[in-house]
Backbone bond lengths (Angstrom), bond angles and torsions (degrees), N, CA, C in turn:
res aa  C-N    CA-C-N  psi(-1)  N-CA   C-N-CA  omega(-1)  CA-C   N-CA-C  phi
1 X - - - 1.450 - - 1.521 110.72 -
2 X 1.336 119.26 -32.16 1.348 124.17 -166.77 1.431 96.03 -79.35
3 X 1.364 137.87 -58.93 1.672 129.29 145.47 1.064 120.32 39.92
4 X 1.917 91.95 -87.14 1.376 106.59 -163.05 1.247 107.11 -77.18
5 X 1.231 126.24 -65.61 1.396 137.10 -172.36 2.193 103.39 -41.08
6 X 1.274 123.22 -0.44 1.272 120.79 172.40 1.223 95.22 -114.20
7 X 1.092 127.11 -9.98 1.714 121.21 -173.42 2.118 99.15 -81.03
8 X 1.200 88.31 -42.89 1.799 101.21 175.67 1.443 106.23 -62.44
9 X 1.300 135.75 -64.42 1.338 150.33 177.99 1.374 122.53 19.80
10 X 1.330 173.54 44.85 1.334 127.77 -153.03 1.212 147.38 -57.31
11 X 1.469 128.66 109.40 1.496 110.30 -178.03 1.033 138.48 -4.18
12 X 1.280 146.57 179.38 1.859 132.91 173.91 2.019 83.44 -113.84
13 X 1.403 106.40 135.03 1.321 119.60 153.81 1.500 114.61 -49.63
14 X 1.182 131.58 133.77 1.694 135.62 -160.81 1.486 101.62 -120.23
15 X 1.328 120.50 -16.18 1.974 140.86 157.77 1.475 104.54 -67.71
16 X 1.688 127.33 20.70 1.320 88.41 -174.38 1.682 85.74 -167.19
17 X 1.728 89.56 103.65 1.711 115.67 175.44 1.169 106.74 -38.64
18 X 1.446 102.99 -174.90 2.033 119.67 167.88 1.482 91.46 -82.61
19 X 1.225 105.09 139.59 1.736 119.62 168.26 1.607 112.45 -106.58
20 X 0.967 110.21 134.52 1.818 103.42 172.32 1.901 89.11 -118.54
21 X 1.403 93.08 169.77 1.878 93.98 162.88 1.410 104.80 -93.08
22 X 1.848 95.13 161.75 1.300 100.20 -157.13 1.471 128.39 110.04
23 X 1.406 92.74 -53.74 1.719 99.79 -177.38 1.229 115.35 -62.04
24 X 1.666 125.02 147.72 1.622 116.70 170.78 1.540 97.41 -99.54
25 X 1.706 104.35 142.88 1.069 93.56 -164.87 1.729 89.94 -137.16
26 X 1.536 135.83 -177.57 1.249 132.65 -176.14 1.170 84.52 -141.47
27 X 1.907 122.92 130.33 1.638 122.33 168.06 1.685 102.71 -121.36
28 X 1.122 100.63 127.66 1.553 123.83 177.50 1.498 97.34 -75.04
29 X 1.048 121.86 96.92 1.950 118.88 164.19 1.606 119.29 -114.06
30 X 1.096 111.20 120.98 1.260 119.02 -176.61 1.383 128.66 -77.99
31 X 1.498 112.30 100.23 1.713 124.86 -156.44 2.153 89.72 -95.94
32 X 1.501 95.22 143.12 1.640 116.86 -173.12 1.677 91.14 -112.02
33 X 1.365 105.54 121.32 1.797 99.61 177.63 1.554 73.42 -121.88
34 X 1.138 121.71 170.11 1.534 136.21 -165.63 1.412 132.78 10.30
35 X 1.472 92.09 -102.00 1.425 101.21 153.26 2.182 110.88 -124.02
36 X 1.311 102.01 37.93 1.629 96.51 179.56 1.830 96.91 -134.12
37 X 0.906 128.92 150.75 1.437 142.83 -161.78 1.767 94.75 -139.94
38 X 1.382 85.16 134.73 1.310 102.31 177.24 1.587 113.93 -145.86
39 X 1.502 121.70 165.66 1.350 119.03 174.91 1.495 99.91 -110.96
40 X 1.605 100.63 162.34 1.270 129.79 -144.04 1.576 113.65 -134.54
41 X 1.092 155.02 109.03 1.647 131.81 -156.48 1.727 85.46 -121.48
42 X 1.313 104.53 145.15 1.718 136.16 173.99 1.354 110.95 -121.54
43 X 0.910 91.71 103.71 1.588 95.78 -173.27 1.694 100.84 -122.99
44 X 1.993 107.60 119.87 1.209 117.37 169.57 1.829 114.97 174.81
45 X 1.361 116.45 -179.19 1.269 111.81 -179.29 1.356 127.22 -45.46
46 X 1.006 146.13 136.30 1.938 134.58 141.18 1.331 97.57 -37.03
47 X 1.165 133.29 155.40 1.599 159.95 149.64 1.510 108.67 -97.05
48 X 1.412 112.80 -66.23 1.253 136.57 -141.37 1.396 110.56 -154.14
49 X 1.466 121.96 123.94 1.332 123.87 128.41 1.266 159.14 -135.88
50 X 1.448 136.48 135.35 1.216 123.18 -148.41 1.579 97.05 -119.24
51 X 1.611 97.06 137.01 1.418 113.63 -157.99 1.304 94.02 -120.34
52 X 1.457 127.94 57.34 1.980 122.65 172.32 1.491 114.00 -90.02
53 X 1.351 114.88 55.20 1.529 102.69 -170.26 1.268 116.55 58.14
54 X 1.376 111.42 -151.29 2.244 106.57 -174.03 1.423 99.55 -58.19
55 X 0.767 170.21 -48.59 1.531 146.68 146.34 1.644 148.72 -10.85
56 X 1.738 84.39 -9.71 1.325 91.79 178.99 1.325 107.86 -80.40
57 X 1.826 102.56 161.89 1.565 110.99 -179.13 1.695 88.93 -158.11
58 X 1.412 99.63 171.64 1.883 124.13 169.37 1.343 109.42 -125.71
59 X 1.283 128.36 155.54 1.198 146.89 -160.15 1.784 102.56 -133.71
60 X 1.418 112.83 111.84 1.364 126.89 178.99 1.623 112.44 -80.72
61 X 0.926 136.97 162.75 1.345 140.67 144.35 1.651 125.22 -121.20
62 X 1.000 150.17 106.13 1.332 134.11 171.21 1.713 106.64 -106.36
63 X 1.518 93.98 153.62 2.223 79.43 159.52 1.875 88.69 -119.36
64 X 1.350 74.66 149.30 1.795 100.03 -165.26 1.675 97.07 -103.44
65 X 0.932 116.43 -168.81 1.686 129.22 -175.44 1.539 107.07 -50.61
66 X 1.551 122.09 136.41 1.535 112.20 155.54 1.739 96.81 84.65
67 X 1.126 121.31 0.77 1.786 120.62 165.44 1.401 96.98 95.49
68 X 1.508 133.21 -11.85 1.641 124.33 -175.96 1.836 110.45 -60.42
69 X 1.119 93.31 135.17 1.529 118.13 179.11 2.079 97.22 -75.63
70 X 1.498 101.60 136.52 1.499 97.49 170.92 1.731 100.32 -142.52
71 X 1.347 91.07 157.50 2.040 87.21 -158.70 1.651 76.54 -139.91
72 X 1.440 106.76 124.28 1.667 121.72 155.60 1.456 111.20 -112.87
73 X 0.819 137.92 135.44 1.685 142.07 125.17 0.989 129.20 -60.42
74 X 1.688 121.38 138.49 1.271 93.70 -170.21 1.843 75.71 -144.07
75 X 1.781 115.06 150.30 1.874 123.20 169.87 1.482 98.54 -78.08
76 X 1.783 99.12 122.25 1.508 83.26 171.76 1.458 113.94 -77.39
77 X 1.605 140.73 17.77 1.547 129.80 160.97 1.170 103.67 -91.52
78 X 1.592 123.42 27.24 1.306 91.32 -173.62 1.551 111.69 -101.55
79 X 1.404 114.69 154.13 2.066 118.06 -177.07 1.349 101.75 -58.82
80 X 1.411 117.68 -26.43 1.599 103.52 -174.37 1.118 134.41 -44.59
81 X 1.340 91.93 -54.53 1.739 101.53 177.50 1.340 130.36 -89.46
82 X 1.330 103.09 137.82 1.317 117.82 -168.76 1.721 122.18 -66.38
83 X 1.368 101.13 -48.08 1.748 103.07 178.41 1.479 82.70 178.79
84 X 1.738 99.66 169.39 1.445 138.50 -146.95 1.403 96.31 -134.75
85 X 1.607 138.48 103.52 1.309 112.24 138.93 1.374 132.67 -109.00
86 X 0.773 123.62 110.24 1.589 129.91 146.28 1.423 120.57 -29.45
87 X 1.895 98.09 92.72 1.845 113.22 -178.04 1.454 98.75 -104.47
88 X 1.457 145.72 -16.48 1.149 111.38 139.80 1.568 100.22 -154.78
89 X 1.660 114.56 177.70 1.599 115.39 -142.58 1.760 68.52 -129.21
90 X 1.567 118.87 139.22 1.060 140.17 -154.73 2.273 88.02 -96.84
């Protein structure tokens, strides 16, 4: 049984350091508009992260135009994203 349930799994993303909150960080995510794919950079605080095994994810913050607050999540197994840097460690 244990088998299968690793056969499903997702890999762990290997683009994507230890995060603490706090840190500013820049995430490369790779957005699909039709048929052309392109990358995308997010650039803003950690909030949050939750480390439950394949469940884990981080929580972005940026403020965008006009002072609005914007909050992404993002799975760190997920293929989307391209890489993680860490521009500074809180």
């Amino acid at each position: 049984m244990s088998e299968i349930i690793d056969s499903v799994v997702a890999p762990a993303n290997p683009n994507i350091p230890d995060l603490f909150p706090g840190d500013i960080v820049s995430v490369h995510v790779k957005i699909k508009e039709g048929d052309r794919e392109r990358i995308q950079e997010f650039k803003g605080t950690i909030l949050f992260v939750n480390t439950k095994g394949v469940n884990s994810s981080f929580t972005v913050r940026r403020v965008a135009s006009n002072g609005i607050g914007v909050e992404r999540t993002f799975l760190t197994r997920s293929p989307r994203i391209d890489k993680v840097e860490v521009e500074r460690r809180n």
